[in-house]
VMD Tcl script that builds the backbone (N, CA, C; Angstrom):
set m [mol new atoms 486]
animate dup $m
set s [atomselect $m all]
$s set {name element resname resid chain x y z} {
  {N N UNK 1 A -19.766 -11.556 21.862}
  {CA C UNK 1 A -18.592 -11.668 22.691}
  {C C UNK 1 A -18.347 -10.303 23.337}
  {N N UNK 2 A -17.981 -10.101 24.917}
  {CA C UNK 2 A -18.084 -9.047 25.160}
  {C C UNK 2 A -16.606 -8.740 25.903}
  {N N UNK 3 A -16.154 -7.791 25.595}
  {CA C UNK 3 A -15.003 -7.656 26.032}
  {C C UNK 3 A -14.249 -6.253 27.430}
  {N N UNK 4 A -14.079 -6.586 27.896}
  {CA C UNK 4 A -13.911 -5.774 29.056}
  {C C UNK 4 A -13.015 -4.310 28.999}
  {N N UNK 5 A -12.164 -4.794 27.726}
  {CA C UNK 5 A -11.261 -3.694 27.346}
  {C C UNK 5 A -10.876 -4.209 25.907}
  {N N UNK 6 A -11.363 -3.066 24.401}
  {CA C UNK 6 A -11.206 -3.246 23.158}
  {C C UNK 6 A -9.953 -3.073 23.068}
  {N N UNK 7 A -9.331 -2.416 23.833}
  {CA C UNK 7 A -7.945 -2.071 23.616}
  {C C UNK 7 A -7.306 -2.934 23.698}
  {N N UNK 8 A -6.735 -3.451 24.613}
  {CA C UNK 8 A -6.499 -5.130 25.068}
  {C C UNK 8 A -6.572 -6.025 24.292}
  {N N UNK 9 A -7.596 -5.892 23.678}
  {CA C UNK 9 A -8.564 -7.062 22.656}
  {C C UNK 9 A -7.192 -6.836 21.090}
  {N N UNK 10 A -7.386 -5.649 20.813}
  {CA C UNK 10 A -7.027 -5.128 19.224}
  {C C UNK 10 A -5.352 -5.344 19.548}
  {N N UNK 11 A -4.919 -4.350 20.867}
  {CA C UNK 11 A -3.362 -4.516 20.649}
  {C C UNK 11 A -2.907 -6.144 20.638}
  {N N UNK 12 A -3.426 -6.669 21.912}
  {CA C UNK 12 A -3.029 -8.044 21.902}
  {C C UNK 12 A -2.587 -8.966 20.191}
  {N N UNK 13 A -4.234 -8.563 19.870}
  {CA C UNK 13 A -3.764 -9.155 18.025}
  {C C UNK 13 A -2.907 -8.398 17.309}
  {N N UNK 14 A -2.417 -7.476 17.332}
  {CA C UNK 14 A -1.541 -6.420 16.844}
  {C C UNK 14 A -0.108 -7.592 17.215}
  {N N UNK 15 A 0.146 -7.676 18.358}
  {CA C UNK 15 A 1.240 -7.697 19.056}
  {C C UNK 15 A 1.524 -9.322 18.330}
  {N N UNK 16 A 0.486 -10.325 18.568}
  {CA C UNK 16 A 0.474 -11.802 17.662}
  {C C UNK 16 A 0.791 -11.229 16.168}
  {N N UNK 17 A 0.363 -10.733 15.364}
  {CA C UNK 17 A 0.450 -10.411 13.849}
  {C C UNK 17 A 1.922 -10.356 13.703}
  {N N UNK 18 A 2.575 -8.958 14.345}
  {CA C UNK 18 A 3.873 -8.845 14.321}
  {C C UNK 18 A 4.706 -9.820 14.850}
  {N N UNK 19 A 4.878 -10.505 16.040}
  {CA C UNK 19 A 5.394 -11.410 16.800}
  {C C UNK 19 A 5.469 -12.585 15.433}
  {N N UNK 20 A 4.137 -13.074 14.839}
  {CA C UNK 20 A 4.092 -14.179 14.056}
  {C C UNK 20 A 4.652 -13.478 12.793}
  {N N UNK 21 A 4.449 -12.619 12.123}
  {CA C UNK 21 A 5.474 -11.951 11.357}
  {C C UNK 21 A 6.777 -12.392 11.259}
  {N N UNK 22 A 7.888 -12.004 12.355}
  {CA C UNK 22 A 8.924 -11.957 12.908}
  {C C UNK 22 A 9.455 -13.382 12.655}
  {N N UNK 23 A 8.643 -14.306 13.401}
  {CA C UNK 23 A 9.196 -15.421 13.775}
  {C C UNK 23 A 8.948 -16.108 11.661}
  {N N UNK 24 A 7.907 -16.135 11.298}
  {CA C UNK 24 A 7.764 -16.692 10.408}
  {C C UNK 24 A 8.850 -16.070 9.510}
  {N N UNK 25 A 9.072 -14.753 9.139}
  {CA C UNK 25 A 10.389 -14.152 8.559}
  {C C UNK 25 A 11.978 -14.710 8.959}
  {N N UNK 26 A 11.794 -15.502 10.407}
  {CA C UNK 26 A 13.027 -15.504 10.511}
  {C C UNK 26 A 13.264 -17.164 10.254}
  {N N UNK 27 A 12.835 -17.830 10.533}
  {CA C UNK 27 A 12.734 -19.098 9.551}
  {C C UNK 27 A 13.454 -19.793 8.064}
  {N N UNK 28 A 13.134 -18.686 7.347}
  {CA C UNK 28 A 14.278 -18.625 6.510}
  {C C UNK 28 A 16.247 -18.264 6.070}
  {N N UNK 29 A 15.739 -17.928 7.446}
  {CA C UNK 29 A 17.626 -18.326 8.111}
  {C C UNK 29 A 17.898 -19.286 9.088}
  {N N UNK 30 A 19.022 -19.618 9.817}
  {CA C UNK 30 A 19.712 -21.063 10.422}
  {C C UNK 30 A 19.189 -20.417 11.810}
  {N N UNK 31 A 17.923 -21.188 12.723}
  {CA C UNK 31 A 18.005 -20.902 13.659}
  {C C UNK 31 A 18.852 -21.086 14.748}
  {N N UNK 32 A 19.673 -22.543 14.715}
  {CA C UNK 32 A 20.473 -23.048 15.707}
  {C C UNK 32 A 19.515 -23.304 17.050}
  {N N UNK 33 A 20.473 -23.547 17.761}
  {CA C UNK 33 A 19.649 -23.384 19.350}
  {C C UNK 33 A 20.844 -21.960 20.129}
  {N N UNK 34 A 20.265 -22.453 21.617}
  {CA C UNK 34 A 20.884 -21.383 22.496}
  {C C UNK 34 A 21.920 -21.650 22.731}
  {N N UNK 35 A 22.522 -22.868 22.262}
  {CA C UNK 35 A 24.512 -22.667 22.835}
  {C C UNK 35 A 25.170 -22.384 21.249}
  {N N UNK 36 A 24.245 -22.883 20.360}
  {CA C UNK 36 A 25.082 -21.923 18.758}
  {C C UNK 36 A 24.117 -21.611 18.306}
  {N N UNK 37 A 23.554 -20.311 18.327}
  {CA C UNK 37 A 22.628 -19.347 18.170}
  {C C UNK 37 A 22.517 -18.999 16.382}
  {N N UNK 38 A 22.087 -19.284 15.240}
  {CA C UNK 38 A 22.287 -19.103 14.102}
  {C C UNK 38 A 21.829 -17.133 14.050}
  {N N UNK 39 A 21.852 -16.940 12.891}
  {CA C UNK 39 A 20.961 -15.610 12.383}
  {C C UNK 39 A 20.141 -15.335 12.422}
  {N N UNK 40 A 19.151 -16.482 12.515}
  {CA C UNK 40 A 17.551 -16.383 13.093}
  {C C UNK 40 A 17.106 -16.740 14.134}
  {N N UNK 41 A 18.092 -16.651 15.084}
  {CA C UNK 41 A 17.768 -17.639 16.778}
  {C C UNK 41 A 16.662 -16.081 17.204}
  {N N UNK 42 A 17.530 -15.057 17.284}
  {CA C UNK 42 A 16.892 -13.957 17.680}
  {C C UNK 42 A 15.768 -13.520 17.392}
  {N N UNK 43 A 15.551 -13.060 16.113}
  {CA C UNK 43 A 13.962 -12.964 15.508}
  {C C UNK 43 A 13.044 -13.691 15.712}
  {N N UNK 44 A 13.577 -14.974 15.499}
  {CA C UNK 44 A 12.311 -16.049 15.800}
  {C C UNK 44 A 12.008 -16.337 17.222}
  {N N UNK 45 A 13.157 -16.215 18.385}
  {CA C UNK 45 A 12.280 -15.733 19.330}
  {C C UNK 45 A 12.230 -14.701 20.095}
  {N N UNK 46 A 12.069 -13.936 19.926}
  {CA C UNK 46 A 11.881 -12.888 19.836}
  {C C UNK 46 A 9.981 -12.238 19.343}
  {N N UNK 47 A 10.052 -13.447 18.139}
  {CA C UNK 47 A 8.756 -13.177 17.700}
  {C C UNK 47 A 7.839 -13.881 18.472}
  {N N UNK 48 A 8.254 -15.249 18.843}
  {CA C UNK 48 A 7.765 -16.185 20.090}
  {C C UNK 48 A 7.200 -15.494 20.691}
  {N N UNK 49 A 8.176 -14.675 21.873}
  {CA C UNK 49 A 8.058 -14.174 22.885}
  {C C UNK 49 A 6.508 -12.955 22.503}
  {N N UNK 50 A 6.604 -12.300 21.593}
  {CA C UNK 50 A 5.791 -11.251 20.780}
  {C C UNK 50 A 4.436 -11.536 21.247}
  {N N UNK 51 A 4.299 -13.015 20.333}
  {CA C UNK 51 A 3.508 -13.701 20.586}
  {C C UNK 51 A 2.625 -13.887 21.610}
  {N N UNK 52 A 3.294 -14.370 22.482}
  {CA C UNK 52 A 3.104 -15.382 23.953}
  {C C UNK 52 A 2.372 -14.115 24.600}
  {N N UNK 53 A 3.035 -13.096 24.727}
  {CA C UNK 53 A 2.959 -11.622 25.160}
  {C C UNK 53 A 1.506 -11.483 24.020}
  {N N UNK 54 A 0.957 -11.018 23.066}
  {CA C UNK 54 A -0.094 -10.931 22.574}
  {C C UNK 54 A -1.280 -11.606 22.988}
  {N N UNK 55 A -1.039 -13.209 23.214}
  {CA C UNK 55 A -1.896 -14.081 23.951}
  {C C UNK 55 A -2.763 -13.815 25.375}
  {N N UNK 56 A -1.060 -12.992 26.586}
  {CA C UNK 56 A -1.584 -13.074 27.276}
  {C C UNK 56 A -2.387 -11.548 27.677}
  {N N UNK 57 A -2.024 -10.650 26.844}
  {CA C UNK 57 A -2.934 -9.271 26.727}
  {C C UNK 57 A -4.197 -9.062 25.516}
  {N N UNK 58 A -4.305 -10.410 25.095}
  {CA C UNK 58 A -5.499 -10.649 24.166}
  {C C UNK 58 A -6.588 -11.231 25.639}
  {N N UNK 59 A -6.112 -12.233 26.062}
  {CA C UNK 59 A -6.935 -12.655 27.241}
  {C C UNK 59 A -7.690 -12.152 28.265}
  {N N UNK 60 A -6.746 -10.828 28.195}
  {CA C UNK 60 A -6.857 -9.993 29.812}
  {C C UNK 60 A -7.749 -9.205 28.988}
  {N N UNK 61 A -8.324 -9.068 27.849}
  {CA C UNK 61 A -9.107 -8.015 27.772}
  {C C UNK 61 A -10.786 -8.490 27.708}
  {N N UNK 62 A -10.747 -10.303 27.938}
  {CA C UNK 62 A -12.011 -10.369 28.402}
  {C C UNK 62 A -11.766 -10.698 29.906}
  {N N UNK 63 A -11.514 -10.318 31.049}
  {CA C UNK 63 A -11.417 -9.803 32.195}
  {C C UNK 63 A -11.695 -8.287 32.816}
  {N N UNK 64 A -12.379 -8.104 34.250}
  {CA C UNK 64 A -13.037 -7.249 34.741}
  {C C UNK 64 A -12.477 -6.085 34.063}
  {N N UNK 65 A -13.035 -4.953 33.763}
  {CA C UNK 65 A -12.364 -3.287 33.041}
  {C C UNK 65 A -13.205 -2.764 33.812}
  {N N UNK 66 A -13.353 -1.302 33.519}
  {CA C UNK 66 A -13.744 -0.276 33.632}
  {C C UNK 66 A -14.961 0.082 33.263}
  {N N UNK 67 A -16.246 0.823 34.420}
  {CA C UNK 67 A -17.849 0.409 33.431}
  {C C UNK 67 A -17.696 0.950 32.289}
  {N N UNK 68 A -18.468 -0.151 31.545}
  {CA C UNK 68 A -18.652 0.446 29.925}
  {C C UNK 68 A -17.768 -0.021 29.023}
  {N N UNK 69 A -16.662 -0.798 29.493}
  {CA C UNK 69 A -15.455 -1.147 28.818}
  {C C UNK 69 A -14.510 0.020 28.454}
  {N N UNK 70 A -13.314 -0.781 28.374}
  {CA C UNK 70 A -12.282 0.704 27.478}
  {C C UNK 70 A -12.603 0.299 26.086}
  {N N UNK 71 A -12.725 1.468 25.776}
  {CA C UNK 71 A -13.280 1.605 24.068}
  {C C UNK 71 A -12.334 1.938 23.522}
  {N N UNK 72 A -12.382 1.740 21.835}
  {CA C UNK 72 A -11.088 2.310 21.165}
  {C C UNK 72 A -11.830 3.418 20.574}
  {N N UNK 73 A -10.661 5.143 21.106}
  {CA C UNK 73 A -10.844 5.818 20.521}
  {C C UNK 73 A -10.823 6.434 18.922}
  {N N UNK 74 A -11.039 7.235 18.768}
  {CA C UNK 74 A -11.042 8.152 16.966}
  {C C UNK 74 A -9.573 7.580 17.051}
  {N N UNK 75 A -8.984 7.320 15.645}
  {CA C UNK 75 A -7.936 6.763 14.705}
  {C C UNK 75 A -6.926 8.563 14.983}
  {N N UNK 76 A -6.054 8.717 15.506}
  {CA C UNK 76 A -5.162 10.341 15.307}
  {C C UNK 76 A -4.464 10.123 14.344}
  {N N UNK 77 A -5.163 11.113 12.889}
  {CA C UNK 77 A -4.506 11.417 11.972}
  {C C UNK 77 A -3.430 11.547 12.035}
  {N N UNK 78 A -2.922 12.775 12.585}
  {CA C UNK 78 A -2.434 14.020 12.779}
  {C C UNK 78 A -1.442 13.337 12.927}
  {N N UNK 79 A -0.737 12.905 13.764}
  {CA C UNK 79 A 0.173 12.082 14.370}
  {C C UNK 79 A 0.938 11.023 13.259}
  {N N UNK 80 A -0.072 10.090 13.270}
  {CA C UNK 80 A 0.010 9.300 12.283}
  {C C UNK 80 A 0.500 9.503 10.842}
  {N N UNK 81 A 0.190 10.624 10.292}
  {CA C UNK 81 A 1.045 10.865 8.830}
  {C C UNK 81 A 1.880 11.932 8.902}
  {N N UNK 82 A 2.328 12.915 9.949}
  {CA C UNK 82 A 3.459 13.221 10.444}
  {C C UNK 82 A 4.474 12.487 10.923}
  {N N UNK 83 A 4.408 11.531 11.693}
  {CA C UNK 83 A 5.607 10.580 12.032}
  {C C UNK 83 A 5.725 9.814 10.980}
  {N N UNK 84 A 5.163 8.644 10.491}
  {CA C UNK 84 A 5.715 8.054 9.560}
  {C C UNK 84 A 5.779 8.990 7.716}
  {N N UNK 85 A 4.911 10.454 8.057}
  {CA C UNK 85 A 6.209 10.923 6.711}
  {C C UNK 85 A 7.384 11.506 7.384}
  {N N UNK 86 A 7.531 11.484 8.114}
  {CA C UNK 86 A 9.327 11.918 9.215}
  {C C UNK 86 A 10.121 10.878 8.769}
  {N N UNK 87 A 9.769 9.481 8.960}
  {CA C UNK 87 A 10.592 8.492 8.910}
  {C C UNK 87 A 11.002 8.308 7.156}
  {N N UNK 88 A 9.941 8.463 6.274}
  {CA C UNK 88 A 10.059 8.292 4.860}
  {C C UNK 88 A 10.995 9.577 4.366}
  {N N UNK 89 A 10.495 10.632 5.041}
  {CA C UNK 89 A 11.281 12.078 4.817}
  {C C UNK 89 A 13.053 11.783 4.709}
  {N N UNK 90 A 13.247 10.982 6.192}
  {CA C UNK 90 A 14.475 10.998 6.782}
  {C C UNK 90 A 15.289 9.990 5.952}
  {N N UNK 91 A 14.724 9.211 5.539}
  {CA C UNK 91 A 15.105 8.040 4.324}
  {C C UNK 91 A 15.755 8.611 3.109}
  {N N UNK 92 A 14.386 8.984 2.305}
  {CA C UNK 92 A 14.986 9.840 1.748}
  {C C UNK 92 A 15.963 11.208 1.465}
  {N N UNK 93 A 15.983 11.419 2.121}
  {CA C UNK 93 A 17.048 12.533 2.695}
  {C C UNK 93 A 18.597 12.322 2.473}
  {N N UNK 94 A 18.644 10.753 3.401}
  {CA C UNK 94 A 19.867 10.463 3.948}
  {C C UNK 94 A 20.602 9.739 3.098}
  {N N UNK 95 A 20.165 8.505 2.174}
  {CA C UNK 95 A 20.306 8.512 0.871}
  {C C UNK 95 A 20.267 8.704 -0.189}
  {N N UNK 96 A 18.951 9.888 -0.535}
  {CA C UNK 96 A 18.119 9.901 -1.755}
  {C C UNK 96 A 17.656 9.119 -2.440}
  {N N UNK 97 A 17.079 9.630 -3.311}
  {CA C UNK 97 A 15.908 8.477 -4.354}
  {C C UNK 97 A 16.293 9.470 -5.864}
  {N N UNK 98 A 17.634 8.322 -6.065}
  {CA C UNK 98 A 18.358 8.655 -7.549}
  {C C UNK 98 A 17.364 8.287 -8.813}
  {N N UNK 99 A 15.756 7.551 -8.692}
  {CA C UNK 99 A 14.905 7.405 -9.946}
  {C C UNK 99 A 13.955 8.821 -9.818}
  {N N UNK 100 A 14.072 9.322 -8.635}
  {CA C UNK 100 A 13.433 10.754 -9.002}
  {C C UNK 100 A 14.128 11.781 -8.908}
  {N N UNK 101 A 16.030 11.932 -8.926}
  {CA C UNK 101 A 16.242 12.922 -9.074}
  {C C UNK 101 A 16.650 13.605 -7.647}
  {N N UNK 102 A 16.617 12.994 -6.722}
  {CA C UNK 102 A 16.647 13.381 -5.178}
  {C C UNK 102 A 17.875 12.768 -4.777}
  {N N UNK 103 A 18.995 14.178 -4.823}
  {CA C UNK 103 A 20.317 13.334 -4.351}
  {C C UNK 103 A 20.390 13.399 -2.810}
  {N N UNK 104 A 21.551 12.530 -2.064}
  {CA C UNK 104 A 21.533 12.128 -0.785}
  {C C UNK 104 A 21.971 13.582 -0.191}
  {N N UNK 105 A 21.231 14.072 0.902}
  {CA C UNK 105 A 21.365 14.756 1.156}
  {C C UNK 105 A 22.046 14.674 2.835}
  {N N UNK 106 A 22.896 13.933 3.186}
  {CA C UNK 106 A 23.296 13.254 4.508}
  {C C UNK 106 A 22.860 13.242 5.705}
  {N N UNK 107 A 23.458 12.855 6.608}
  {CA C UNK 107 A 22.981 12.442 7.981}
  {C C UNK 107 A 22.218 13.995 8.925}
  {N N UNK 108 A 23.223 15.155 8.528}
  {CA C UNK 108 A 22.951 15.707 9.220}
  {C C UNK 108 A 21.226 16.937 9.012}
  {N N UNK 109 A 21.129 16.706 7.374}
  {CA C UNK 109 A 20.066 17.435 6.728}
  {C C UNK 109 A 18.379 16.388 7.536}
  {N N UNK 110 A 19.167 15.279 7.072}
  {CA C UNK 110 A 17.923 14.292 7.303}
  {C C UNK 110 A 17.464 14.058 8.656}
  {N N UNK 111 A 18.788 14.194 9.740}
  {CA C UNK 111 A 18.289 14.553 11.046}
  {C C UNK 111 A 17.255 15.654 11.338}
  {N N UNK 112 A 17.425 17.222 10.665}
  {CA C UNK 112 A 16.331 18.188 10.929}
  {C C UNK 112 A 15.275 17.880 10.389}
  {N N UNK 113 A 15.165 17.052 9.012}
  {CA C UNK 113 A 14.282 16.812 8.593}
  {C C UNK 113 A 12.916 16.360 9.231}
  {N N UNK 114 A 13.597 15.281 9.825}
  {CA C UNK 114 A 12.894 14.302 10.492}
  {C C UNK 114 A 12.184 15.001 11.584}
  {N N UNK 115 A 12.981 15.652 12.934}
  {CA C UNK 115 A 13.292 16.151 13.721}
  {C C UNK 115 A 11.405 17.313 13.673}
  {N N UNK 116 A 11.705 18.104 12.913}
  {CA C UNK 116 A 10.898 19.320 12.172}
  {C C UNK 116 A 9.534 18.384 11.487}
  {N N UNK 117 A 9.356 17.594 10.609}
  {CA C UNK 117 A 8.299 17.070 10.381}
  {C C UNK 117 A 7.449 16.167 12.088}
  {N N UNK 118 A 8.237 15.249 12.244}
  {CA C UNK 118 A 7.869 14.389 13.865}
  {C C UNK 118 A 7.149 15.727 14.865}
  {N N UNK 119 A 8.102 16.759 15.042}
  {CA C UNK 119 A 7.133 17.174 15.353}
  {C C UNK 119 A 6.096 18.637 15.539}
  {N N UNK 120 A 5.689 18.174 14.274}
  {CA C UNK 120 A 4.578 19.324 13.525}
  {C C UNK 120 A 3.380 17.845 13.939}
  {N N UNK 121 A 3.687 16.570 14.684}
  {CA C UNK 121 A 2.760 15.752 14.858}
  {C C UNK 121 A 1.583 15.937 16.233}
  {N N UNK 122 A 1.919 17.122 17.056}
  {CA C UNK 122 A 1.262 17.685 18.287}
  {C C UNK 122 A 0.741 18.753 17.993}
  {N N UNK 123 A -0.129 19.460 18.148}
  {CA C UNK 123 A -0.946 20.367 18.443}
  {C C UNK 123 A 0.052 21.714 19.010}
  {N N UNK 124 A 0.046 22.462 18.443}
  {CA C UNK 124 A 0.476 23.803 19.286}
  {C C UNK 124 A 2.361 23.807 19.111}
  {N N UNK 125 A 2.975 23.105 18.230}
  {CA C UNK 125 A 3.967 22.743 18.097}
  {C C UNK 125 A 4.999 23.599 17.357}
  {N N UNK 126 A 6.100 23.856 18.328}
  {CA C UNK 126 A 7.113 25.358 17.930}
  {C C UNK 126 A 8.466 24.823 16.835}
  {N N UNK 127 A 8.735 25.600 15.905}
  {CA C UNK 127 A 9.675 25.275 15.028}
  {C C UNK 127 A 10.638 25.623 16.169}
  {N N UNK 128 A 10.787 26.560 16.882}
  {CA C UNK 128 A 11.852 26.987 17.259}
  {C C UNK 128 A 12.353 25.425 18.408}
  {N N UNK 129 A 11.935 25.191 18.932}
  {CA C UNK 129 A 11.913 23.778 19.578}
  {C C UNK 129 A 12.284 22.467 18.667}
  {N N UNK 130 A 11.377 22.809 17.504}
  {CA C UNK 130 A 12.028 21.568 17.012}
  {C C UNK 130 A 13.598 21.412 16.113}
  {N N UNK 131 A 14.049 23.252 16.263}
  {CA C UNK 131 A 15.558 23.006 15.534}
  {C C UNK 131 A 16.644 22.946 16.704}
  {N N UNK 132 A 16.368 23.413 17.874}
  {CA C UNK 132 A 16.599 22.969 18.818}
  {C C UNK 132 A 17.123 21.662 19.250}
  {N N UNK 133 A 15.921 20.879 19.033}
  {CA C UNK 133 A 16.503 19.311 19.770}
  {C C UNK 133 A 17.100 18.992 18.429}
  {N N UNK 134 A 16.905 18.848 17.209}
  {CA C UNK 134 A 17.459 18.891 16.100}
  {C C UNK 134 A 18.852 18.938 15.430}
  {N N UNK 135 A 19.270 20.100 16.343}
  {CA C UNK 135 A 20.569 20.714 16.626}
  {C C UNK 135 A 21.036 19.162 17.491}
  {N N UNK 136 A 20.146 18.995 18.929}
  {CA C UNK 136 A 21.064 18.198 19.648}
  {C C UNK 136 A 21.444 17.150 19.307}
  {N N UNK 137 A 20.203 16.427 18.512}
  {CA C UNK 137 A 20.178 15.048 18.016}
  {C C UNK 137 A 21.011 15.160 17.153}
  {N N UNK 138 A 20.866 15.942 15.960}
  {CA C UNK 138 A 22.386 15.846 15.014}
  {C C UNK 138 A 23.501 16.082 15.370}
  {N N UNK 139 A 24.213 16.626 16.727}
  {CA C UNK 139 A 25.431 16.461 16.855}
  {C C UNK 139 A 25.522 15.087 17.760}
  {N N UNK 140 A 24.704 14.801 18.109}
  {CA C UNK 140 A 24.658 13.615 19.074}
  {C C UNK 140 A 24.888 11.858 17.964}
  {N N UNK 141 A 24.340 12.201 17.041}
  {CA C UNK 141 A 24.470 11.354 16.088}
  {C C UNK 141 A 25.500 11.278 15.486}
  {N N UNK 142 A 25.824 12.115 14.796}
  {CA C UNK 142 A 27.326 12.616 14.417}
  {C C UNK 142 A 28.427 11.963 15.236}
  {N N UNK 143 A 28.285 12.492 16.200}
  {CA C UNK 143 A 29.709 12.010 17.404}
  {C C UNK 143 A 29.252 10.361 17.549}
  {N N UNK 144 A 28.029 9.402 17.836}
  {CA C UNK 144 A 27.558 8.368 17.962}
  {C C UNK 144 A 28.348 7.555 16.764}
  {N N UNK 145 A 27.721 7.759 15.453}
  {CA C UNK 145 A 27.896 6.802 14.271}
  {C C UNK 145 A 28.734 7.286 13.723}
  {N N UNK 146 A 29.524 8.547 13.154}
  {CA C UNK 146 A 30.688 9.026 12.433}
  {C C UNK 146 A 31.980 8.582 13.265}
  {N N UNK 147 A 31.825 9.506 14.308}
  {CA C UNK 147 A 33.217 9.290 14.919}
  {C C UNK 147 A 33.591 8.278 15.744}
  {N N UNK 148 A 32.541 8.009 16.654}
  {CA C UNK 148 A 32.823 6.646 17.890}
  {C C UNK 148 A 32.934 5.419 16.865}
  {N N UNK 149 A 31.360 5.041 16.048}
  {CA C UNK 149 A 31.653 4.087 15.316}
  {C C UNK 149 A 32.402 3.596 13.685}
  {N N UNK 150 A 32.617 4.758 13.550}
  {CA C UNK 150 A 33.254 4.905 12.336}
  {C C UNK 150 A 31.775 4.622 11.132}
  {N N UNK 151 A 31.071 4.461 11.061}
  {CA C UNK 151 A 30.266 4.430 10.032}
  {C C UNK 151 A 30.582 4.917 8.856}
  {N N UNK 152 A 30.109 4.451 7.192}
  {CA C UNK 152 A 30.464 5.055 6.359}
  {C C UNK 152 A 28.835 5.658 5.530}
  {N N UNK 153 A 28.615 6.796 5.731}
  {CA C UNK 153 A 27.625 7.040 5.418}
  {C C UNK 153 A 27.409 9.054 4.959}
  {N N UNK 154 A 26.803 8.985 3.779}
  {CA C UNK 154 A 26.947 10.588 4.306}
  {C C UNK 154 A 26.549 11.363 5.244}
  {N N UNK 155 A 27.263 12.352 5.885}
  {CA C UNK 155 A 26.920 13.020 6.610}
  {C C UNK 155 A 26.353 14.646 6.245}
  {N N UNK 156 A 27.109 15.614 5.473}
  {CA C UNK 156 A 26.385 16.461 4.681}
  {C C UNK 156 A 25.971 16.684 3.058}
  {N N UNK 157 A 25.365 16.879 2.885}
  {CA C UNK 157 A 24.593 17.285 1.667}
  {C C UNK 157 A 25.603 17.280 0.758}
  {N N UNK 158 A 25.613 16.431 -0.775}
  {CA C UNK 158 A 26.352 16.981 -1.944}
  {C C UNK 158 A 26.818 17.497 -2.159}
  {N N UNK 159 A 26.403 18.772 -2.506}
  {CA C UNK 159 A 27.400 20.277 -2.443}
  {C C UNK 159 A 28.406 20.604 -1.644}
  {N N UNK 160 A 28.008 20.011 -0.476}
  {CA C UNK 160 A 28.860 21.032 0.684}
  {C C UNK 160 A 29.958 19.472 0.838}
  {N N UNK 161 A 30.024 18.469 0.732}
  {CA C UNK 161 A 31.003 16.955 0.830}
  {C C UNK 161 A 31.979 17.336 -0.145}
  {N N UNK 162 A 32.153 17.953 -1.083}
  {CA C UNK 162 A 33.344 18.301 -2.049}
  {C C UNK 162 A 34.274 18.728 -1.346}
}
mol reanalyze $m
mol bondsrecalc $m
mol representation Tube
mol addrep $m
């Protein structure tokens, strides 16, 4: 089977996996229809849509490409276990993980956290930049979910919430 673009080929099934994911997860709540919409009207289509969308960029990748096909490049480490340990970082952070001893350290710690790991995920990448936007994003968050929405969540570290 020859395919015109691997990329095309792989995301497309990527995009079905999750889409069918979604929809099959949401199933187990009241879908309703579109004039009384249950808890799972959204997810499930939503995942549909995922879907449909996977189908039609699974297709297009046995259609005309580029000579030689688009190939899928080397897997980027680098990237890859910098961002998602940002996201696990920021988790933990913001609640802690009370079976190991890791108290919540709030919104605003777990923002740099994140902020500072994400991105050590590029090549050539300045701390001073990343406390920077860091800075912005945590007051931007702050004013977003503390004050506009009232959220109840910590915002600084243990020690300093007394």
């Amino acid at each position: 089977m020859a395919f015109a673009s691997q990329k095309d080929f792989v995301s497309g099934l990527m995009f079905m996996a999750v889409g069918g994911a979604f929809a099959w997860g949401a199933v187990n709540y009241e879908i309703g229809n579109a004039a009384r919409m249950g808890p799972g009207y959204f997810p499930f289509m939503l995942g549909l849509i995922l879907v449909l969308l996977g189908v039609l960029v699974t297709f297009n990748a046995f259609k005309s490409g580029p000579p030689g096909g688009d190939k899928i490049g080397a897997l980027a480490w680098r990237p890859l276990v910098f961002i998602l340990g940002a996201n696990l970082l920021f988790g933990a952070l913001l609640v802690g993980i009370p079976a190991f001893g890791l108290p919540a350290f709030g919104l605003i710690v777990a923002i740099f956290g994140l902020v500072i790991m994400a991105g050590y995920a590029r090549e050539g990448a300045k701390l001073k930049e990343s406390v920077i936007l860091a800075a912005i994003l945590a007051a931007g968050s702050y004013l977003a979910f503390v004050k506009l929405l009232n959220l109840q969540f910590p915002v600084l570290p243990w020690f300093l919430a007394n």
